[in-house]
N, C-alpha and C positions, 0 to 999 in steps of 0.2 A: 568691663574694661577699666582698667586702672587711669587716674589722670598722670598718674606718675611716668606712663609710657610716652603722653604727648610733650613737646616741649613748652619750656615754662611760657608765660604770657610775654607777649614783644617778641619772641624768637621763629624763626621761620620752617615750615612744613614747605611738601610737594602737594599741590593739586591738581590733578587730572580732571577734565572737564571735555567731555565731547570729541574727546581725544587728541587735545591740547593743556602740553604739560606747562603748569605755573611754578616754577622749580621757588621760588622766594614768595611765598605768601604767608600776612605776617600773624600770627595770633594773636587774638584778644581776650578772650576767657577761657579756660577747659573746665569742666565737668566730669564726672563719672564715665557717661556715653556721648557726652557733646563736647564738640569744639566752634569757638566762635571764630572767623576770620577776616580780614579784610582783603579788598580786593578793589580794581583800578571800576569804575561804574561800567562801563564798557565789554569785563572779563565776567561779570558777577552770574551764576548760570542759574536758571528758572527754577524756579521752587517745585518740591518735589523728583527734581531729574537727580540720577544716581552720579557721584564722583567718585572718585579713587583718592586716596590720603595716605600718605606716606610721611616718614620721618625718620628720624634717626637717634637709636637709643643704646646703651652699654652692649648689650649684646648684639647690636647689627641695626638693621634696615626694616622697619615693619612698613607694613601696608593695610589697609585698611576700606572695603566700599563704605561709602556714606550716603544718604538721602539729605537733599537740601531742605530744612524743615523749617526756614526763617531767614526773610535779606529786609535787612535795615540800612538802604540806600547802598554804600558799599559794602557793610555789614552781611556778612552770609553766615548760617546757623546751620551747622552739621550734626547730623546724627550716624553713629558709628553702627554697620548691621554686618555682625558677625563680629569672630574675635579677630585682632592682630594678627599679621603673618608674616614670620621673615621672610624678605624677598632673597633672592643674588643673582635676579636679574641683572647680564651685563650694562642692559641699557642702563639701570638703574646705578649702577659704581660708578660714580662720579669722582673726579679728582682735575687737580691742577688750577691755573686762574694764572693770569698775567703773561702767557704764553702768546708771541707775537703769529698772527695768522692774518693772511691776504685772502679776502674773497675778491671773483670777478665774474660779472656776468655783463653778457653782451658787449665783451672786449673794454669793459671800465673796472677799474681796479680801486680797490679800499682798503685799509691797514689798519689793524684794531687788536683786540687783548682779548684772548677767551677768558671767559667767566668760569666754565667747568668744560671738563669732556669727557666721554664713557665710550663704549666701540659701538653706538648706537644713535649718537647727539652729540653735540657742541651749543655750547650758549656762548656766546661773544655780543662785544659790544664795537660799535664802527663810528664812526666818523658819518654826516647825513650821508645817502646815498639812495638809490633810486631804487630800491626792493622791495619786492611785498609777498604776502604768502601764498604758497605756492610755487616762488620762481625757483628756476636750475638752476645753481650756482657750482662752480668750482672753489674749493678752497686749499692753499697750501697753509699747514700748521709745522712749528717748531716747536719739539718735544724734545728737550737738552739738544742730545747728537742730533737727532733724527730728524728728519723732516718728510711726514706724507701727505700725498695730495689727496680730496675727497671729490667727488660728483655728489651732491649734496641739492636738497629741497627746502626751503626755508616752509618752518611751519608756521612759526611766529615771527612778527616783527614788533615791538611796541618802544616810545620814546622813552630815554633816558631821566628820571626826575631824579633821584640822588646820586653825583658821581662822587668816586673814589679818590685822592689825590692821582695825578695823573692822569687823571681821561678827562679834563676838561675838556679836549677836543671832542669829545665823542658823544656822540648823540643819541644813536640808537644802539637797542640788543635785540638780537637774533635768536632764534634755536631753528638747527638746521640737521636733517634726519641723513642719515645713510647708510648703507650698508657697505662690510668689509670685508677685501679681500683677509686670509686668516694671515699671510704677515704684516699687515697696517693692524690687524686687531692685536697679535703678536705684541706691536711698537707702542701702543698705547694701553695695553692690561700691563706692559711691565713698568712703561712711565710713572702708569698711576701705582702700582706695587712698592715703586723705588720709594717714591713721594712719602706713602705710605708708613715703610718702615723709618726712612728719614725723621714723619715724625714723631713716631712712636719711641726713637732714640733720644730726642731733643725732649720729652717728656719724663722719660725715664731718667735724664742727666739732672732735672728738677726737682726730681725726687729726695 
């Protein structure tokens, strides 16, 4: 494997871990076959156990299993087994961020900003609130015009340590699973397409 596929040191991959996605983990060295990363002490997964690694390169979406072959407190040492493979898993097409969405469970409501969304996840981040993983939630999201409602599972919940301008209020992020009827997936593969070309134009005007 090339290190030229991984992204450079300081910039962020996907890790899959026991089948909890870490969508922002952050690099610390590449290698040939290795990648070093960091991770919160709490998320960091046993040596030895196999993960999934994913990232993003000129030509699309690779993926990648790995063997944890080294953790140095939150330091975890990846070893890549087999080649790279572009993915286009839906779950995996992420797009959007700063789009206003309410979750509620057990008739208490909270207002917060997604991070990303695919027709398979939402990461958002909320204001404290009383959830943890596993729970049902409902969520309403705003996608420009559109607005769909989800029946949603939180799989993760973890505290906020660097906020963005504007989410001082916000404390916690979420990733929250679900499946869709095919017009919500519909309203959200073209969101994110729009997004997409939007910025593929704004690049090309740079040119």
């Amino acid at each position: 494997m090339s290190s030229s596929l991984f992204p450079q040191d300081g910039l962020p991959l996907e890790l899959e871990a026991a089948g909890v996605v870490h969508p922002e983990v952050r690099v610390v060295t590449v290698a040939a076959k290795v990648v070093t990363v960091s991770l919160p002490l709490a998320e960091v997964p046993l040596i030895g156990s196999t993960v999934t690694v994913r990232w993003a390169a000129p030509r699309g979406k690779y993926a990648v299993p790995a063997t944890v072959i080294g953790i140095d407190e939150n330091r975890v040492e990846l070893r890549a087994e087999g080649v790279p493979q572009i993915t286009q898993s839906r779950l995996y097409v992420r797009g959007g961020g700063g789009e206003p969405i309410v979750m509620t469970r057990a008739g208490q409501e909270a207002t917060g900003l997604v991070q990303d969304i695919s027709e398979g996840a939402v990461r958002a981040r909320f204001p404290d609130f009383e959830v943890e993983a596993d729970s049902k939630v409902t969520m309403e999201v705003q996608l420009g015009s559109e607005v769909i409602n989800l029946s949603a599972t939180v799989a993760k919940v973890s505290p906020i340590h660097r906020r963005a301008p504007g989410e001082e209020d916000l404390s916690i992020e979420l990733i929250a699973l679900y499946q869709l009827h095919e017009s919500q997936a519909k309203i959200i593969r073209g969101y994110i397409m729009q997004l997409q070309r939007l910025e593929r134009a704004k690049a090309n005007e740079s040119i």
